[in-house]
C-alpha positions in Angstrom: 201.5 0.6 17.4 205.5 2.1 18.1 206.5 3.7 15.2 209.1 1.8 13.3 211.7 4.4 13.9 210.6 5.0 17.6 214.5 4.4 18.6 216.2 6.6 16.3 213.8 9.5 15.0 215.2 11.7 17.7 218.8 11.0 17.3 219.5 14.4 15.3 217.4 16.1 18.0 219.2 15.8 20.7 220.6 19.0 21.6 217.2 20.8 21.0 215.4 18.3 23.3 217.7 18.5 26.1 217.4 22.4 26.0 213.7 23.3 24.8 211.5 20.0 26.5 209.6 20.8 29.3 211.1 19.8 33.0 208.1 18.2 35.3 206.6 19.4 38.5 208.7 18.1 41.8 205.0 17.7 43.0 204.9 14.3 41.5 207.4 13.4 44.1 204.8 14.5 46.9 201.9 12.5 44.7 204.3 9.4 45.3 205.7 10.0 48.4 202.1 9.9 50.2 200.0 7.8 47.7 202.8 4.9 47.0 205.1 5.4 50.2 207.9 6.7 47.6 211.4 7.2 49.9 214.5 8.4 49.0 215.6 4.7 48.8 212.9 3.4 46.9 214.7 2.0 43.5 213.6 3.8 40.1 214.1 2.3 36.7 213.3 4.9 34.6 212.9 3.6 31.2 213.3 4.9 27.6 214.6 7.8 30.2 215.9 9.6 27.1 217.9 12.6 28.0 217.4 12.3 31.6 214.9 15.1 32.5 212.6 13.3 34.3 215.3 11.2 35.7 216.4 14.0 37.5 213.5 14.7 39.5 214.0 11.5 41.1 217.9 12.1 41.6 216.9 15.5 43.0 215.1 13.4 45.5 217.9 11.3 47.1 216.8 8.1 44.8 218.8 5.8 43.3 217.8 5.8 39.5 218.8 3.2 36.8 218.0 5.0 33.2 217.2 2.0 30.2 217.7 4.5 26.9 217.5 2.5 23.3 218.5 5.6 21.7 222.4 6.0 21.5 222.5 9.8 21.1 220.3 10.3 23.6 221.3 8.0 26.5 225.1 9.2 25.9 223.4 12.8 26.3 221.5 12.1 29.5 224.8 10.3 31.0 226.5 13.4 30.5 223.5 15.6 31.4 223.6 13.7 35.0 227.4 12.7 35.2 227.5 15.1 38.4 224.8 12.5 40.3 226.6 9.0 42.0 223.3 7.5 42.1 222.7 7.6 38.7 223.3 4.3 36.4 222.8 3.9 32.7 221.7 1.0 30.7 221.5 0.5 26.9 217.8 -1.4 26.8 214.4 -1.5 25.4 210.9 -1.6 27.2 210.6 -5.0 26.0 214.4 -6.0 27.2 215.6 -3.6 30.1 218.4 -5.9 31.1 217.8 -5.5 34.7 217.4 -7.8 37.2 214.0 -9.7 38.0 211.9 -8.0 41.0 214.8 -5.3 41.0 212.6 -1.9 41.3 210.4 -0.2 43.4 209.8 1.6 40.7 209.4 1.7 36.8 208.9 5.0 35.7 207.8 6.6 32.3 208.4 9.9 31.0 207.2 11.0 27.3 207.7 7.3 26.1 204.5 4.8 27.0 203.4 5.8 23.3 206.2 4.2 21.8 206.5 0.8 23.5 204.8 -2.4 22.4 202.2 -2.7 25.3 202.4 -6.2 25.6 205.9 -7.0 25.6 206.7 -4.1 28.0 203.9 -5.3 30.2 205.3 -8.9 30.7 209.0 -7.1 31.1 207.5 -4.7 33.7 206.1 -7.5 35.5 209.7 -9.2 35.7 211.5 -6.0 36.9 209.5 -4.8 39.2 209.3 -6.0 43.0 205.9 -7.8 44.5 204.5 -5.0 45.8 206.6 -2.1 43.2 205.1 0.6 41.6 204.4 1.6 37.6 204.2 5.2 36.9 203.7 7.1 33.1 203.9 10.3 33.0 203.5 12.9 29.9 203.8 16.6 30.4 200.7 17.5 27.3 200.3 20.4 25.5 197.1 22.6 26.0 196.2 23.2 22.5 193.4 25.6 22.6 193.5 27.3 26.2 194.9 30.4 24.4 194.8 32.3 20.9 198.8 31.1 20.4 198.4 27.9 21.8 195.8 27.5 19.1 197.4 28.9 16.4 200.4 27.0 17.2 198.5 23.7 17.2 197.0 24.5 13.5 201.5 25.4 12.4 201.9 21.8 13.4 199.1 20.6 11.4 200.2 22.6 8.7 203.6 21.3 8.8 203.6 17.4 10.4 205.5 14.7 8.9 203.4 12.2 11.2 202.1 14.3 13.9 198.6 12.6 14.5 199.8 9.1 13.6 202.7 9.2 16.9 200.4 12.0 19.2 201.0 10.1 22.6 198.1 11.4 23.2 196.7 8.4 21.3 197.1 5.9 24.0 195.9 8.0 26.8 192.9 5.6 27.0 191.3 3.8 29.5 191.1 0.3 27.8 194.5 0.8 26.7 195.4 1.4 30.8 193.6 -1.3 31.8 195.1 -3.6 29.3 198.6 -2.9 30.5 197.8 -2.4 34.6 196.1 -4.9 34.7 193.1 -2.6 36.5 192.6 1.2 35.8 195.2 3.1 37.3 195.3 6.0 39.7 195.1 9.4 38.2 196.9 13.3 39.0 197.0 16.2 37.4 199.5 19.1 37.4 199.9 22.3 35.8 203.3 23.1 34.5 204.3 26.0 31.9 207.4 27.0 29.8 208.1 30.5 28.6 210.1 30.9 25.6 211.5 34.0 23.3 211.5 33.0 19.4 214.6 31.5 19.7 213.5 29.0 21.7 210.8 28.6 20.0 211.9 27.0 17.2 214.0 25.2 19.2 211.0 23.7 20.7 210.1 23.1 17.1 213.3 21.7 16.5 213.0 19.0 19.0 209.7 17.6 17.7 210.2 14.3 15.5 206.9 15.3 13.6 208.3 18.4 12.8 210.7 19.3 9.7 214.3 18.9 10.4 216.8 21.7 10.2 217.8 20.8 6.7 214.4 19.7 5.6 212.9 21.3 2.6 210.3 23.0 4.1 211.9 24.0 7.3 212.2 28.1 6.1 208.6 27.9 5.6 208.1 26.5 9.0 210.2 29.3 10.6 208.8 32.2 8.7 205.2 31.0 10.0 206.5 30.4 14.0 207.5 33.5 13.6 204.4 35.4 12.1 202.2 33.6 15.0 205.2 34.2 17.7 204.8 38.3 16.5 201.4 38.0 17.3 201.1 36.8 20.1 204.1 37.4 22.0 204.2 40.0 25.2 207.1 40.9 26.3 209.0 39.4 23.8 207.6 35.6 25.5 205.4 33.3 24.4 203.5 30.8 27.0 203.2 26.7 27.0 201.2 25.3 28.9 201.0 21.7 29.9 198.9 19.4 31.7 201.5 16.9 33.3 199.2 13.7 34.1 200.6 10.8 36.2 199.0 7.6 35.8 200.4 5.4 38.5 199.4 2.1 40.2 200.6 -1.9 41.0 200.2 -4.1 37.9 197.8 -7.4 38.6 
């Protein structure tokens, strides 16, 4: 189930999200283009398309994007994040209620968000948006937790310092009854490596932009930094530590 702050637990985050969260690989525009006959007309309604990052990748690409953001802070920041793009619009919306037109997209794209929709709600709205023969594609860029010594020691700083990491983990829904349920039929599957490098700095600006994580003026938000940095010490070369990510795509026509 969506957590019941789903809209506005990242509305204090925003300038740490746009900065720290990883981008995604433009290969998912090659994965469409020759799987799902993705052109640089095809219509995208990216929704709960936060900040705008994976929004982006589809501008990058010639395509005409409508982004459907609940989140006020957020969709205000991704409007000014892609002001420079003229085929860019912005809708204030829900997965549940996009407020776009019925068999509109090509289409309906999800970044970082499935996990906090109501599944069945958004699948009937998905339904209505999309065209006869359009296209649903999630996407989450995951975490490695355990490919390297930080990576694992940074995994057991969030369990040590979650507010609700395990309850909200997106990783949660990443299930195959859960896919089938909402497509209708188990979708297609890709998988993409992707990295980010950060300095300690950016770091906790990584940290920062997690809504699991202590805020900047929580309580035990020193704690939190004083530990990033003991692990960042340690494992840092070069004054850089290393994410790695698994971006999966899960794509295919719902039925």
């Amino acid at each position: 189930m969506p957590a019941k702050n789903s809209t506005t637990r990242f509305s204090s985050r925003i300038d740490d999200y746009v900065k720290y969260r990883p981008h995604y690989p433009v290969e998912i525009i090659d994965l469409l283009a020759s799987k799902c006959e993705l052109t640089p007309e095809s219509v995208i309604a990216d929704i709960g398309s936060g900040t705008g990052i994976l929004t982006q990748l589809f501008l990058d690409n010639g395509n005409p994007v409508i982004g459907v953001e609940p989140n006020k802070e957020m969709r205000e920041a991704g409007e000014a994040y892609l002001a420079e793009y003229a085929r860019f619009n912005s809708v204030d919306g829900t997965s549940e209620a996009t407020r776009l037109p019925a068999k509109s997209a090509d289409f309906i794209i999800v970044g970082q968000a499935f996990h906090w929709f109501d599944q069945v709600k958004t699948r009937a709205e998905f339904q209505r948006v999309a065209k006869d023969d359009g296209w649903v594609v999630l996407v989450w860029n995951d975490r490695r937790v355990d490919s390297t010594p930080f990576l694992r020691d940074y995994e057991a700083l969030l369990q040590e310092f979650d507010t609700d990491y395990n309850e909200i983990n997106h990783k949660n829904v990443q299930d195959k009854t859960v896919f089938v349920a909402f497509f209708g039929a188990p979708p297609n599957h890709a998988v993409f490596d992707n990295i980010q490098r950060f300095d300690f700095a950016s770091l906790m600006g990584r940290l920062n932009s997690a809504s699991y994580m202590p805020g900047r003026d929580a309580p035990r938000h020193a704690a939190l930094s004083e530990r990033a940095k003991e692990i960042f010490d340690v494992h840092q070369t070069d004054g850089e530590v290393a994410f790695e990510y698994d971006t999966r795509v899960y794509y295919g026509r719902m039925t």
